[in-house]
N, C-alpha and C positions, 0 to 999 in steps of 0.2 A: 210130697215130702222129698226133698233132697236126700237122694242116696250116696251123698260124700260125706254124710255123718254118721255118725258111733251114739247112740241113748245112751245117756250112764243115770247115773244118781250119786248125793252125796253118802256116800259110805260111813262115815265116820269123822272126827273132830280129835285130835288130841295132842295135849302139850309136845312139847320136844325141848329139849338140852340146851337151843338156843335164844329159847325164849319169843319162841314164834309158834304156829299152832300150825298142826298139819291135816289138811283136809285130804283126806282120799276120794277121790271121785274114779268113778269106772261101773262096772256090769259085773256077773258071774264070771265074764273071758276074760277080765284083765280091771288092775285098778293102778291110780299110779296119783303123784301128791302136789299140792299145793300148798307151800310154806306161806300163811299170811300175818300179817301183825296180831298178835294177843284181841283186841277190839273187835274187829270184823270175825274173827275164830271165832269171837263167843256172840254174838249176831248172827253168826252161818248156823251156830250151837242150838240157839233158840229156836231159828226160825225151824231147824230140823226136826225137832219135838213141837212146835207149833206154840212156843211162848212164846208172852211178849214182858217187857220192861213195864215197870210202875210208869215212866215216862218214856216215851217213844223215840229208841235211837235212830238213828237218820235213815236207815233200809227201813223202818215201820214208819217213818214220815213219810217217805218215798210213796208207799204203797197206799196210805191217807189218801194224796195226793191225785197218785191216781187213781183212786176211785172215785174222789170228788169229781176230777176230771173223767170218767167215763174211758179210763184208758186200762188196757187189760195186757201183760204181759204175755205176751203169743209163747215165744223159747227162751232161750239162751244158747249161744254156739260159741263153745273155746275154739277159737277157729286158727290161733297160731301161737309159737313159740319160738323164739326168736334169741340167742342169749343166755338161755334160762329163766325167760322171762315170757310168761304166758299172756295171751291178747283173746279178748271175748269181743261178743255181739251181744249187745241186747235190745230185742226185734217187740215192737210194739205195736199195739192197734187200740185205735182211737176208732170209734164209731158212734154215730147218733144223728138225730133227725137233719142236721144241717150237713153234713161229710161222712168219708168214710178215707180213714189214713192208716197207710202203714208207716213205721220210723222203724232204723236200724241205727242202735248209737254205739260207738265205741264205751267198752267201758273194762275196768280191770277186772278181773274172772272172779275177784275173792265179790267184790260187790253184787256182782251179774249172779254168784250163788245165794248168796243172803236173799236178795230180792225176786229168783225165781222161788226158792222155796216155799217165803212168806206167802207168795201169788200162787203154789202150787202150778207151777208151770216146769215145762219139760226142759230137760237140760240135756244138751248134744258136746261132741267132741268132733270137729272135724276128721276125715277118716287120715287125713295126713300127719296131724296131732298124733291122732290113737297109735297110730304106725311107729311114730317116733317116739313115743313115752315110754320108758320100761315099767314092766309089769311089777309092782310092789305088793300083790295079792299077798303071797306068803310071811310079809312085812305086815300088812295089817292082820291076819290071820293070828300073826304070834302076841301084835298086841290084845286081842279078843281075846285069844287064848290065858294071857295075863291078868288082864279084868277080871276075868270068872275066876282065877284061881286067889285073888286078891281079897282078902279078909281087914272090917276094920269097918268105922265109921265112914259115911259117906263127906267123900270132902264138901268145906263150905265155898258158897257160890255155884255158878254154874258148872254144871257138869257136862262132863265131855265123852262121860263112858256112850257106847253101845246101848240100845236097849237088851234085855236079857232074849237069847234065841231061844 
């Protein structure tokens, strides 16, 4: 395993004020955010609880796909940030009686999270990413902390809370 990466996990899924959902990924030492469109937010959402759609949005066709195809998602590595604008890998292997492939394809981080999830595959941060992100823990912490304090019917559609700790 390359030791220029950070493991993380997605931490969390939740609305924001600009009408973009914000994914926290990171560890116990640090977590920090990815603002994506509403769609893929509630795709990263399901795939994190392990639902799927009455019909299959395009990260659970993906994953069809490869399985039909015998292709199994090895990682994912957020491997840059550029701009304010975050750049993934997602690392592939293809095996069976005629070959044995690896692929690495560019791909945007919010998609590279929905479809590691689905595939339970390991999610990395390059260590130069990690370095450079600021730590939003105490930001998501106060959201946690708000959830639980939060009283009242569960909203309709998907949900974005935490599981209960």
């Amino acid at each position: 395993m390359n030791t220029d990466v950070v493991k993380v996990d997605v931490l969390g899924v939740f609305p924001t004020e600009q009408q973009t959902l914000a994914i926290f990924v990171g560890n116990d030492d640090k977590a920090f955010v990815i603002h994506v469109e509403p769609s893929v937010g509630r795709a990263i959402a399901m795939a994190k609880k392990g639902e799927n759609n009455e019909r299959p949005l395009t990260h659970e066709l993906i994953s069809y796909i490869f399985q039909a195809f015998e292709i199994t998602v090895d990682r994912v590595v957020i491997n840059d940030l550029r701009s304010n604008t975050y750049y993934a890998r997602l690392l592939l292997r293809a095996e069976n009686e005629v070959h044995k492939k690896h692929i690495e394809i560019d791909a945007r981080p919010s998609d590279c999270l929905a479809i590691a999830l689905a595939a339970k595959a390991s999610i990395f941060v390059s260590h130069e990413v990690w370095e450079e992100v600021d730590d939003r823990s105490e930001e998501l912490e106060k959201i946690r902390q708000a959830l639980r304090e939060k009283k009242g019917p569960p909203p309709e559609g998907p949900s974005f809370e935490e599981e209960s700790e």
